[in-house]
C-alpha positions as CSV (number, residue, x, y, z in Angstrom):
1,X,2.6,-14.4,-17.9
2,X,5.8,-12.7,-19.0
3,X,6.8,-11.7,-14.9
4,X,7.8,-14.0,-12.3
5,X,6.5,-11.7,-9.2
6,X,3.5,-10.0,-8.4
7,X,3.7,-7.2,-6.0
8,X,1.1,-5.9,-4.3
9,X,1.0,-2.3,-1.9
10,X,-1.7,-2.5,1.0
11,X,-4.0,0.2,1.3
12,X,-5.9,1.1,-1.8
13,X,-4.8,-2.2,-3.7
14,X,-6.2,-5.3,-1.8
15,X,-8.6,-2.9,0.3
16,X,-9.6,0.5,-0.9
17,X,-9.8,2.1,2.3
18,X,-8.7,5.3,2.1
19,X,-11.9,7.0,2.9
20,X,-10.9,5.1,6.3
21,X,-8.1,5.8,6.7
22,X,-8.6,9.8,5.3
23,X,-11.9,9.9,8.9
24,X,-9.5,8.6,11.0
25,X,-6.4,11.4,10.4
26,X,-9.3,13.6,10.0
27,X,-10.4,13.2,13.8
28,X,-6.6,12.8,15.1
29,X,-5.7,16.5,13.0
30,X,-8.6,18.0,15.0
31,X,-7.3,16.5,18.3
32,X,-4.1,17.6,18.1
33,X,-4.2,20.9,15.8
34,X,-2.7,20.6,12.7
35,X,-4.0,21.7,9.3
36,X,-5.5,18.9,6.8
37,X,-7.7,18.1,4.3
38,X,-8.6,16.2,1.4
39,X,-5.6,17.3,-1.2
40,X,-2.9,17.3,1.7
41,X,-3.9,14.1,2.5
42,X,-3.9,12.9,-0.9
43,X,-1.2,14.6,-2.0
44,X,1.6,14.1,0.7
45,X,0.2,11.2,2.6
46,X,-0.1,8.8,0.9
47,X,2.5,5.9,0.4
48,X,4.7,7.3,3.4
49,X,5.4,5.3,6.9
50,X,3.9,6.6,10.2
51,X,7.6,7.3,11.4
52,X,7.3,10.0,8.5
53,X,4.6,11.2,8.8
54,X,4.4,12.0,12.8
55,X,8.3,13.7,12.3
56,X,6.4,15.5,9.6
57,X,3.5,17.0,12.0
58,X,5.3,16.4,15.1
59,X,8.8,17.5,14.4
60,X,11.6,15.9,15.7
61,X,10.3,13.1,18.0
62,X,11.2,9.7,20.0
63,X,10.7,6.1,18.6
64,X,8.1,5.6,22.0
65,X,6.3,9.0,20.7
66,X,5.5,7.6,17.1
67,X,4.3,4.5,18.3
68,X,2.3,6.2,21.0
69,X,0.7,8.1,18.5
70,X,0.6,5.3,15.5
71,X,-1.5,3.4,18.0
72,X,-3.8,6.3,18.6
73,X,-4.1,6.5,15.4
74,X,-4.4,3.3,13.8
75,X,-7.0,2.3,16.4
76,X,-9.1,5.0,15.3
77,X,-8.8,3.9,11.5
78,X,-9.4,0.2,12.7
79,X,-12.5,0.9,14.8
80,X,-14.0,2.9,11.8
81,X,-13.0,0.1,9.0
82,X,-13.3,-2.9,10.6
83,X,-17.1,-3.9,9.8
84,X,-17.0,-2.0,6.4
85,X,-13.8,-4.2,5.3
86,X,-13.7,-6.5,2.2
87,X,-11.0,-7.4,-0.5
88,X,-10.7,-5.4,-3.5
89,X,-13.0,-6.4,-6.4
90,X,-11.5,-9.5,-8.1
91,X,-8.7,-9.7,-5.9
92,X,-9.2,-13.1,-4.3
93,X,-9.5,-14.5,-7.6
94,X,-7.1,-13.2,-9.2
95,X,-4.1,-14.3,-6.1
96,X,-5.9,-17.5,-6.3
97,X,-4.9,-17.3,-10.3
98,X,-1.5,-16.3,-9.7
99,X,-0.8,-19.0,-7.2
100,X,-2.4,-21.6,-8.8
101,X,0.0,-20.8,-12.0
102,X,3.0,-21.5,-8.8
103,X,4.2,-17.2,-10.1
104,X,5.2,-16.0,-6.5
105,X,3.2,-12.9,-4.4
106,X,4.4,-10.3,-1.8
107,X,3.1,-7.7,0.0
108,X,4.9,-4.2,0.3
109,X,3.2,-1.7,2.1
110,X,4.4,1.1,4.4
111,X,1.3,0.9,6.6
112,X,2.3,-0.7,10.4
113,X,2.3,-3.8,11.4
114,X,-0.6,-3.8,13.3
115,X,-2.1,-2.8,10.1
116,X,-0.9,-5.8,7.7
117,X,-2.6,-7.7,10.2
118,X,-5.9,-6.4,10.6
119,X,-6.0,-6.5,6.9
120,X,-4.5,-10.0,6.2
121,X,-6.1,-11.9,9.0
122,X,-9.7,-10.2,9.1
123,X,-9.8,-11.3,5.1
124,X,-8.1,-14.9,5.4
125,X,-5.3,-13.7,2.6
126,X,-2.3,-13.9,4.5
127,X,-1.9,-17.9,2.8
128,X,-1.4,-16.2,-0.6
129,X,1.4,-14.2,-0.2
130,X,5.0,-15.6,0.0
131,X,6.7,-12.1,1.1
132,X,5.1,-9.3,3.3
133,X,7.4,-6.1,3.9
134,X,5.5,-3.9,5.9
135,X,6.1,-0.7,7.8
136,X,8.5,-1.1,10.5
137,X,11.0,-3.1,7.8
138,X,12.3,0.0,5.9
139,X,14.3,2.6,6.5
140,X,13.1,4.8,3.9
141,X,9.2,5.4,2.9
142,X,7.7,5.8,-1.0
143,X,8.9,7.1,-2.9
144,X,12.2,5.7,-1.8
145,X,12.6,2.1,-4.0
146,X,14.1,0.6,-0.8
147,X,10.1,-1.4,-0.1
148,X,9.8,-3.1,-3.4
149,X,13.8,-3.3,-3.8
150,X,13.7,-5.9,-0.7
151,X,10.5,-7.3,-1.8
152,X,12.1,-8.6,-5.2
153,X,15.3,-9.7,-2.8
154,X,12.8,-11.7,-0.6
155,X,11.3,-13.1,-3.8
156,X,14.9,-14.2,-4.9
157,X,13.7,-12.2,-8.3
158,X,15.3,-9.9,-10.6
159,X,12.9,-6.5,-9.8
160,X,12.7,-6.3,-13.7
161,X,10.6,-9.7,-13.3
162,X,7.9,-8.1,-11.0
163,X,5.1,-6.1,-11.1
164,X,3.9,-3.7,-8.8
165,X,0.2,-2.5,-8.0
166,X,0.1,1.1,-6.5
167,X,-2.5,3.6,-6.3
168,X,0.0,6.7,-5.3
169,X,2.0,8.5,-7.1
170,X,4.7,8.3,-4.6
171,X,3.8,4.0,-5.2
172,X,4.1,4.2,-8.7
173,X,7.9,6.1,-8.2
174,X,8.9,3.6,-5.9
175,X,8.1,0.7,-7.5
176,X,9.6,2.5,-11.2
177,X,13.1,3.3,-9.5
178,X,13.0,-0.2,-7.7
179,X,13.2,-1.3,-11.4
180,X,9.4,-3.1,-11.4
181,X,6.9,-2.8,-14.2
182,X,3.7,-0.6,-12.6
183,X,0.7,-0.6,-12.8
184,X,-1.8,2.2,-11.4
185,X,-5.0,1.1,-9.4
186,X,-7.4,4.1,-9.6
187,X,-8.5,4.0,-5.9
188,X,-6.7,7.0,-4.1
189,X,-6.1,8.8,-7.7
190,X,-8.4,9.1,-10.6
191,X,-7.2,7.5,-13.9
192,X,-6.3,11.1,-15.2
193,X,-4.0,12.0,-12.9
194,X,-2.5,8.4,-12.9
195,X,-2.1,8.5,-17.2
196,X,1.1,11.2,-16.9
197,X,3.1,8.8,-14.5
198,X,2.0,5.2,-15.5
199,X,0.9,3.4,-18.7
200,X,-0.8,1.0,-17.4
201,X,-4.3,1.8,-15.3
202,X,-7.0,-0.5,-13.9
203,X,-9.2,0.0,-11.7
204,X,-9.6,-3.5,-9.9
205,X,-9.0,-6.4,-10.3
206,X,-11.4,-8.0,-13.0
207,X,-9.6,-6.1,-15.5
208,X,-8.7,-9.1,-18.3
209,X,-5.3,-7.2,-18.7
210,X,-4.0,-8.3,-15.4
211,X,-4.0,-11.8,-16.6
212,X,-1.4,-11.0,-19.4
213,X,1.1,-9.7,-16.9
């Protein structure tokens, strides 16, 4: 393995969930009148933070009203996820490769806390990760660098030494300009639309080229 650190983003790399999570702003868009559907949701949702996201529908709003409204929201996403849940295909085996070769694993995600949670402990995989940046611990959502820049600092790596799973496009940028290899996981986009920002495409992990990383 020629990198040091594996990097993994959350949603739609150790769960593909986005169908989930895609119901769930489906129901709070109807509640509280906005326009969305499938391609805004794709397009512009993905990869950002809920602080974002809420300033984006909401406008200019207070700390207490985004988490108000994450909660709403996450709860929602939970409820409709959480007996459906199970780790992406070949991921458990493949951490359980990367740690028993001592290479060292974060998380970096933009979801909430509450979120890296749910995930981790309902699955049992928090014990293979050595670094989880979540939500709450950046300033600056994808495609900003800033998520993978201080997972690679929490690593005590160089970033050129990781590499990065995303399935967005906003991902993919963030983890490039972070100065991480990438590699596209066709959950959220197909592999076409992936091929003109990222080389290197799999769609889960029991792909053999993930164990020449």
């Amino acid at each position: 393995m020629k990198h040091k650190g594996f990097i993994f983003d959350m949603d739609g790399v150790v769960v593909d969930n986005h169908s989930y999570h895609f119901k769930a702003w489906m129901e709070f868009s109807k509640k509280y009148h906005f326009p969305l559907n499938s391609e805004i949701y794709r397009d512009t949702f993905n990869g950002k933070t809920n602080a974002d996201l809420f300033r984006m529908i909401f406008g200019n709003i207070s700390d207490k009203e985004i988490k108000q409204y994450g909660d709403e929201k996450e709860s929602c996403y939970q409820n409709l996820y959480k007996n459906e849940m199970k780790p992406h295909t070949g991921l458990v085996e493949y951490l359980q490769f990367l740690k028993d070769n001592h290479l060292k694993i974060a998380l970096g995600t933009s979801a909430p806390t509450m979120n890296v949670n749910f995930t981790l402990d309902t699955l049992s995989l928090r014990p293979f990760f050595n670094v989880i940046v979540d939500g709450p611990m950046v300033t600056q959502g994808k495609p900003h660098p800033q998520v993978y820049e201080l997972c690679a600092k929490e690593l005590a790596l160089d970033p050129k030494d990781c590499v990065v799973f995303e399935d967005s496009l906003a991902g993919l940028q963030s983890g490039k300009s972070a100065g991480c290899s990438i590699i596209g996981v066709s959950t959220s986009h197909t592999e076409s639309e992936l091929k003109s920002h990222v080389e290197q495409i799999i769609h889960d992990f029991t792909d053999p080229t993930v164990f020449r990383l």
